[in-house]
Every structure is written in C-alpha cells, then in structure tokens.
C-alpha positions in Angstrom: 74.1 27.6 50.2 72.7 28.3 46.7 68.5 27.2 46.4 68.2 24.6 44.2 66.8 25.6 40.7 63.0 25.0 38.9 62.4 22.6 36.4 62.4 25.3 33.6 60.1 23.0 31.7 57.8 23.1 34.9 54.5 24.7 33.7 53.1 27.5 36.1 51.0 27.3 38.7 47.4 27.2 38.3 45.9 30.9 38.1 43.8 29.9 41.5 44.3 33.9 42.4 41.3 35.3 40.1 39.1 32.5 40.9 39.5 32.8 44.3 39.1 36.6 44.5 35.8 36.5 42.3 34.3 35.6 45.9 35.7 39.3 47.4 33.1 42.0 47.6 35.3 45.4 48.4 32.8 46.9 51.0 35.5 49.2 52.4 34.1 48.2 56.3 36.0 48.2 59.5 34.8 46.6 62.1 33.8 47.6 65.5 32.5 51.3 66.2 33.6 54.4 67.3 33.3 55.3 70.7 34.0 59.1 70.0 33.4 61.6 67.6 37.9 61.4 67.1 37.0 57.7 66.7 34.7 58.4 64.1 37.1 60.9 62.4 39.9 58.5 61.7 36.9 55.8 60.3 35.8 57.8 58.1 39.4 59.4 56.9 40.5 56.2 56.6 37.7 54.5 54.8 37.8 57.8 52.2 41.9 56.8 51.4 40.9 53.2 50.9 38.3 54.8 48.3 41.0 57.2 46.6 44.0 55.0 47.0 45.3 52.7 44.1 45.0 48.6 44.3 48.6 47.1 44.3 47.9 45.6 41.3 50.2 47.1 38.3 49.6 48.8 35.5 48.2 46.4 33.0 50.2 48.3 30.1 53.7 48.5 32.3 56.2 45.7 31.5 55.6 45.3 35.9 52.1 44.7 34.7 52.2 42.3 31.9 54.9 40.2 33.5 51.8 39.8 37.3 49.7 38.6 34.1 52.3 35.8 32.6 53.5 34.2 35.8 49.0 33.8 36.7 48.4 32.8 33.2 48.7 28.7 33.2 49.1 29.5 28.9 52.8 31.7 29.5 56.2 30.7 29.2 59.2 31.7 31.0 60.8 32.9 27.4 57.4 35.1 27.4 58.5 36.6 30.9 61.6 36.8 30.1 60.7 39.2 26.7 59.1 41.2 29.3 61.6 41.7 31.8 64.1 42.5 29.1 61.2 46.1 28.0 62.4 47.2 31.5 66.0 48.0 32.4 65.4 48.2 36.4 63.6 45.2 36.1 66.4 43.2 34.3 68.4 44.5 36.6 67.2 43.4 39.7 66.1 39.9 38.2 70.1 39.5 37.6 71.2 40.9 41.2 68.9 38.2 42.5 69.6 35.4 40.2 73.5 35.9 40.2 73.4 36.5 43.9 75.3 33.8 46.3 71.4 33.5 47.6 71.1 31.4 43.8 74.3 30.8 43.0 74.0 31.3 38.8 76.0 33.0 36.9 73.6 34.4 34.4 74.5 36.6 31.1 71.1 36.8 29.7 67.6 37.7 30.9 66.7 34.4 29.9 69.1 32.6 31.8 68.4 34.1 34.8 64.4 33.4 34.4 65.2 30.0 34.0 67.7 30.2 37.2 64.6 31.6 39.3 61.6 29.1 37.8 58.1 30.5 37.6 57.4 30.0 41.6 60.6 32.6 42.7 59.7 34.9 39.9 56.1 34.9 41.1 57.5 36.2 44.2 60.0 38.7 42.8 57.0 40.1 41.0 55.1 40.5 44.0 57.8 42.0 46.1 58.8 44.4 43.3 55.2 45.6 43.4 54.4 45.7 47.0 57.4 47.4 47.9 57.2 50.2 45.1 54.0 50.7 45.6 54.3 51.3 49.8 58.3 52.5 49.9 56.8 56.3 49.9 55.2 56.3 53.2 56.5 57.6 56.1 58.6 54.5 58.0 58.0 55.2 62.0 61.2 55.3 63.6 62.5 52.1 64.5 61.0 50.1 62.1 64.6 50.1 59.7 64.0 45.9 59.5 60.2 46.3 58.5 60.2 45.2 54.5 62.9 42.7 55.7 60.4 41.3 58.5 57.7 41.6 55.7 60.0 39.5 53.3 60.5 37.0 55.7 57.3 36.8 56.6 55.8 36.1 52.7 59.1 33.3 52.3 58.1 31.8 55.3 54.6 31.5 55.1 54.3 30.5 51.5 57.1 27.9 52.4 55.1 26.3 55.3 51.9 26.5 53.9 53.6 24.4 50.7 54.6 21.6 53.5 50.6 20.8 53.5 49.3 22.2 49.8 49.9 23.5 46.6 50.4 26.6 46.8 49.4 29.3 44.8 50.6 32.7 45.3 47.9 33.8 48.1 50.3 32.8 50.7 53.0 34.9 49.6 50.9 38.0 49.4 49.3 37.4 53.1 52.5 37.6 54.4 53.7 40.5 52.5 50.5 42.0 53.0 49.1 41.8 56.4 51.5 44.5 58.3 51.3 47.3 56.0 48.4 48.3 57.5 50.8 49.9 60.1 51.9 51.8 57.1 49.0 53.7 56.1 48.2 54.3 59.5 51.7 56.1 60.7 51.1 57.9 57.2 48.5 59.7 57.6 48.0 59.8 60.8 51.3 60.3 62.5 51.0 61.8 65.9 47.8 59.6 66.6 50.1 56.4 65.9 53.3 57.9 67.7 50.9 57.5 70.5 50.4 54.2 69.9 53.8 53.1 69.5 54.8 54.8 73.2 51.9 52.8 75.3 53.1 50.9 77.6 55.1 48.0 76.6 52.7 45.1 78.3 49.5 47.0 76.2 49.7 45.0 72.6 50.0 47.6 69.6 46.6 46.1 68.4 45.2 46.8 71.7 46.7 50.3 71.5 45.6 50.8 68.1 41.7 50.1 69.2 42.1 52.4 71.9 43.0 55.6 69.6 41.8 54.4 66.2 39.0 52.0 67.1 40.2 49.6 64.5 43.8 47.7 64.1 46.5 47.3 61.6 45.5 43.7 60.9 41.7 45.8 60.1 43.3 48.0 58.0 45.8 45.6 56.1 42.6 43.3 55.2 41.3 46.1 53.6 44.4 46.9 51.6 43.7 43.3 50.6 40.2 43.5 49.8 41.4 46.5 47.7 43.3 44.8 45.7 40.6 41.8 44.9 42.7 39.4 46.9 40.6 35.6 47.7 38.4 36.4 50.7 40.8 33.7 52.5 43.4 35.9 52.4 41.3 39.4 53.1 40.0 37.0 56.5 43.5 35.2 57.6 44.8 38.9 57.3 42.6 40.7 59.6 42.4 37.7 62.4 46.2 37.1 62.2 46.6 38.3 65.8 44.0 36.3 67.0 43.2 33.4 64.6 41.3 30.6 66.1 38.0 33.4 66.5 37.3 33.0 62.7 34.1 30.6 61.9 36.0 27.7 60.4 38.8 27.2 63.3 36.3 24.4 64.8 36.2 22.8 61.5 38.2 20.5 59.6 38.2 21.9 56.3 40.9 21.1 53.4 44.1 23.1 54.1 44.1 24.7 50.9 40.3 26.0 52.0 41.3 26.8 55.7 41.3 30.6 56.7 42.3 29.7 60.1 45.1 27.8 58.7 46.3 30.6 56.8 46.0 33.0 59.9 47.8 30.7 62.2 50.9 30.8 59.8 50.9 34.9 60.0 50.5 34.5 63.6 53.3 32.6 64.1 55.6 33.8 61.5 55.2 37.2 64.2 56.5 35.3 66.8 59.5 34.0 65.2 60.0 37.3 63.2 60.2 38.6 67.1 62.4 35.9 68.4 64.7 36.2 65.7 65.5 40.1 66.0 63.1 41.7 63.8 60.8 43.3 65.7 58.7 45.9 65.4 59.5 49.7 66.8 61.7 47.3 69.3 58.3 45.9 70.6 58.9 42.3 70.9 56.4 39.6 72.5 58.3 39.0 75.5 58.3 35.6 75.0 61.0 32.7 75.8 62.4 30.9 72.8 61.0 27.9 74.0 57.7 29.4 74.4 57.2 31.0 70.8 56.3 27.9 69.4 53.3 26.5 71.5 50.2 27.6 72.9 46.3 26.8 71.3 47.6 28.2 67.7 50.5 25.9 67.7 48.3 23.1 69.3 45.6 23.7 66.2 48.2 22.6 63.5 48.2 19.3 65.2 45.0 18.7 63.2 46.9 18.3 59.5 49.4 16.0 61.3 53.0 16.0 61.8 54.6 20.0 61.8 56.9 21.3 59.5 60.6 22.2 61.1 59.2 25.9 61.5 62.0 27.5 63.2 65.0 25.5 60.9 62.8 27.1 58.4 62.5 30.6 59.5 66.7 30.8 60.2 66.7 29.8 56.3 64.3 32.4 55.5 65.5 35.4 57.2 68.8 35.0 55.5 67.1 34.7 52.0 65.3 37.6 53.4 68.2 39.7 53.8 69.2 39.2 50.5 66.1 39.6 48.9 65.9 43.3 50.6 69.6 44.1 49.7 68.3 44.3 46.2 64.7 45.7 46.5 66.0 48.5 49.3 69.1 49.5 47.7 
C-alpha cells in the first residue's frame, strides 16, 4: 500500500539536532578497563581510529552536504532541496527509485515532483540513510550478516515511527536506530579474527557479553562513540550505548518529558532488537531465543507503561520491515 504523502507546504522540522548536540563533549572514552595488556591493545587501537576516522556528517561543499543542511534548516524549502538533488545525478536517481517505487506509489517526472511526493520528514531520512550507508558500505560485512543495513533500516523506520506515537520527532530517532549497531562494523573491521571469536561463543553467551570478554568494551560502547563523533545530542550518544540494557541509565527512575527521556529512547532500540530477531533478521543467525509472545514484555516493556497506552509495536514493525526492504533495494543495489 502506497504511504500517504506530506503536506508539501508543511514547513520542516525544527533544527532541534544542533541544539541538542551543543551539550556533547567528544571525549573519545570507553568505559570499563582492561583486564590484560590484549585488552588494553584493542582500547587503545580503537580509541586512535575514533581519532583518525571521519564524522558521518558530509561534506559541507557536496550536493550530499548541502542537501543534511536544508532539510535541519527551519528557513529551506523543498524547491531548495530539490535544486540540490538535481547537482547530483546518483542522488536524483535514487530520490526517483524511491519516490516512484510501489513503496510511494507516485509517478514522478521531475526532481521536484518527487521531493514533494517524499515531504521534508522521508527526505530527512533518505538523507541520512544515503549517508550512513556510504559512509560504512566499505567495511568488511562478517559472514552472515547479508540482512544487516536491512535490520539497520528497519530499525531507524521503526524507532523514529514509535517514538513519533509520544513526541515530535526530530531526526535523533532516526539516527539512533541507524546508528547504534555499526559499532559491530568497525569492530569486525579492524579486528577480524578477535571478533570471529566473538561471533562463534556459545550461543546462550550474549554477543555483548562476548564482546567484553575479548575487547573489554561492546558494540553498543563503540556505536556511542561513532555517535559522539559525529556531534550527535548526548540523548542519543547515552540511549545508544545502554540499548542492551536500558533501564541502568540515571533517568529510568524518573519521569521526565519523552522528548527529554534517554531511557525512553534506549528502550525503543532495545526492543526494535527483539522484533528485528523475531521477525527473521538476525544477527550472524544469533537470535534471542525468545517466544513470540515473549518479545514484547519483560521490565523494558513494563517501563513504557509510564507514558500511557502502547503504540501497536509489532503491526508497526511488519509495516516497517517491508518499507525496509524497499528502502535497501535502492541504497544496496
């Protein structure tokens, strides 16, 4: 079924990103310490490629770069975007794959129409996808992992979708969810045979729990820092790097306004893996073992109770992976 198109005349969201991320400080820290002199080893390595790797922020002169600007600015237009798009031919290309695509249903013949078909909220996330997966599609992929930018779609769709079901969203949401695996990435990267290791422990050991045991720091530690990097809001840099175990960061015992929350944030990524799981994309055919019934409950499905009534989440995610699917047939092609 064809999504439903934007007001054109909507005005774009408010450019809550750089405000937000003026409250990051890019320490480059990991937490825990190394119980070994290896341990140490892969810190320090790591914390040196954090230091010599770029931000996934664009070039500012690209066409990529000035079109991240427009859809933050609350002053562009979509004709603006639009202009831009039009500078770059694989750009405009892609922009009419998706917005012709059954996924849309439009029958675009001009750049323009198809920015108007998408609206500025699904052209802010084809920006960010096009980014994020350009900038990460040259790293190794583990075997096994063929659905992971799928999973990672899916994952920023579905967040973004149920965090809009209790605030305005802004962006943020979107980039946690594309964001908080691909510290998995780096780490089967550059250090291949450490994290082959890690994907062959046992199946009842979790990969973060694995991950501590040869690295002495996780993924989730790693893709908070790939955050931090790229001056994300400190909201996201925390939900990101608590997303296996969200109710341990400071504000879970708090009611704060869900558009504040970090917990809230980080309970949406934790769950989003569970349905991602449950709905056959897992990772390196690691699932969590759990009953269908059973993915949705536990003390970070109980939590949500506090902002009242829950969203349809798994109607939600079946709509999603779909989208997601079609999404990657043009970004993976």
């Amino acid at each position: 079924m064809p999504m439903p198109a934007e007001d054109p005349t909507q005005t774009p969201p408010a450019p809550s990103l750089p405000s937000e991320a003026a409250s990051v400080t890019v320490a480059y820290q990991l937490p825990g310490r190394a119980a070994s002199p290896q341990q140490q080893l892969f810190r320090d390595c790591f914390l040196d490629l954090m230091e010599s790797e770029e931000a996934i922020l664009p070039s500012a002169a690209s066409p990529l770069g000035r079109l991240w600007q427009l859809i933050r600015s609350p002053d562009s237009t979509l004709d603006e975007c639009a202009e831009v798009i039009a500078l770059d031919p694989a750009l405009t290309a892609r922009v009419f794959r998706i917005a012709n695509s059954p996924l849309y249903g439009g029958t675009s013949s001009t750049t323009k129409e198809a920015v108007l078909q998408f609206g500025y909220a699904r052209l802010r996330q084809f920006v960010f996808s096009a980014q994020i997966i350009e900038r990460f599609s040259k790293m190794e992929m583990p075997p096994g992992w063929e659905h992971f930018w799928i999973r990672n779609v899916f994952s920023a769709q579905f967040v973004e979708r149920i965090a809009g079901k209790y605030f305005k969203t802004t962006g943020s949401e979107y980039l946690a969810g594309m964001l908080h695996d691909t510290g998995w990435l780096m780490l089967a990267s550059f250090f291949p045979d450490e994290f082959r290791a890690v994907l062959e422990s046992p199946n009842e050991v979790p990969l973060e729990q694995a991950e501590k045991e040869v690295f002495s720091f996780s993924h989730a530690d790693a893709s908070s820092l790939i955050c931090a990097k790229s001056h994300l809001p400190a909201r996201v840099v925390n939900a990101v790097a608590a997303h296996h175990h969200p109710l341990s960061l400071p504000d879970a015992a708090t009611l704060k306004k869900p558009e504040e929350s970090e917990t809230l944030l980080a309970v949406l990524l934790f769950l989003c893996d569970r349905l991602a799981d449950d709905i056959s994309l897992p990772i390196g055919g690691r699932s969590t073992g759990l009953a269908p019934e059973e993915v949705l409950s536990g003390p970070e499905w109980d939590w949500l109770d506090r902002y009242g009534k829950k969203p349809e989440f798994r109607a939600i995610a079946e709509e999603e992976l779909d989208r997601a699917y079609q999404v990657g047939a043009v970004f993976l092609a």
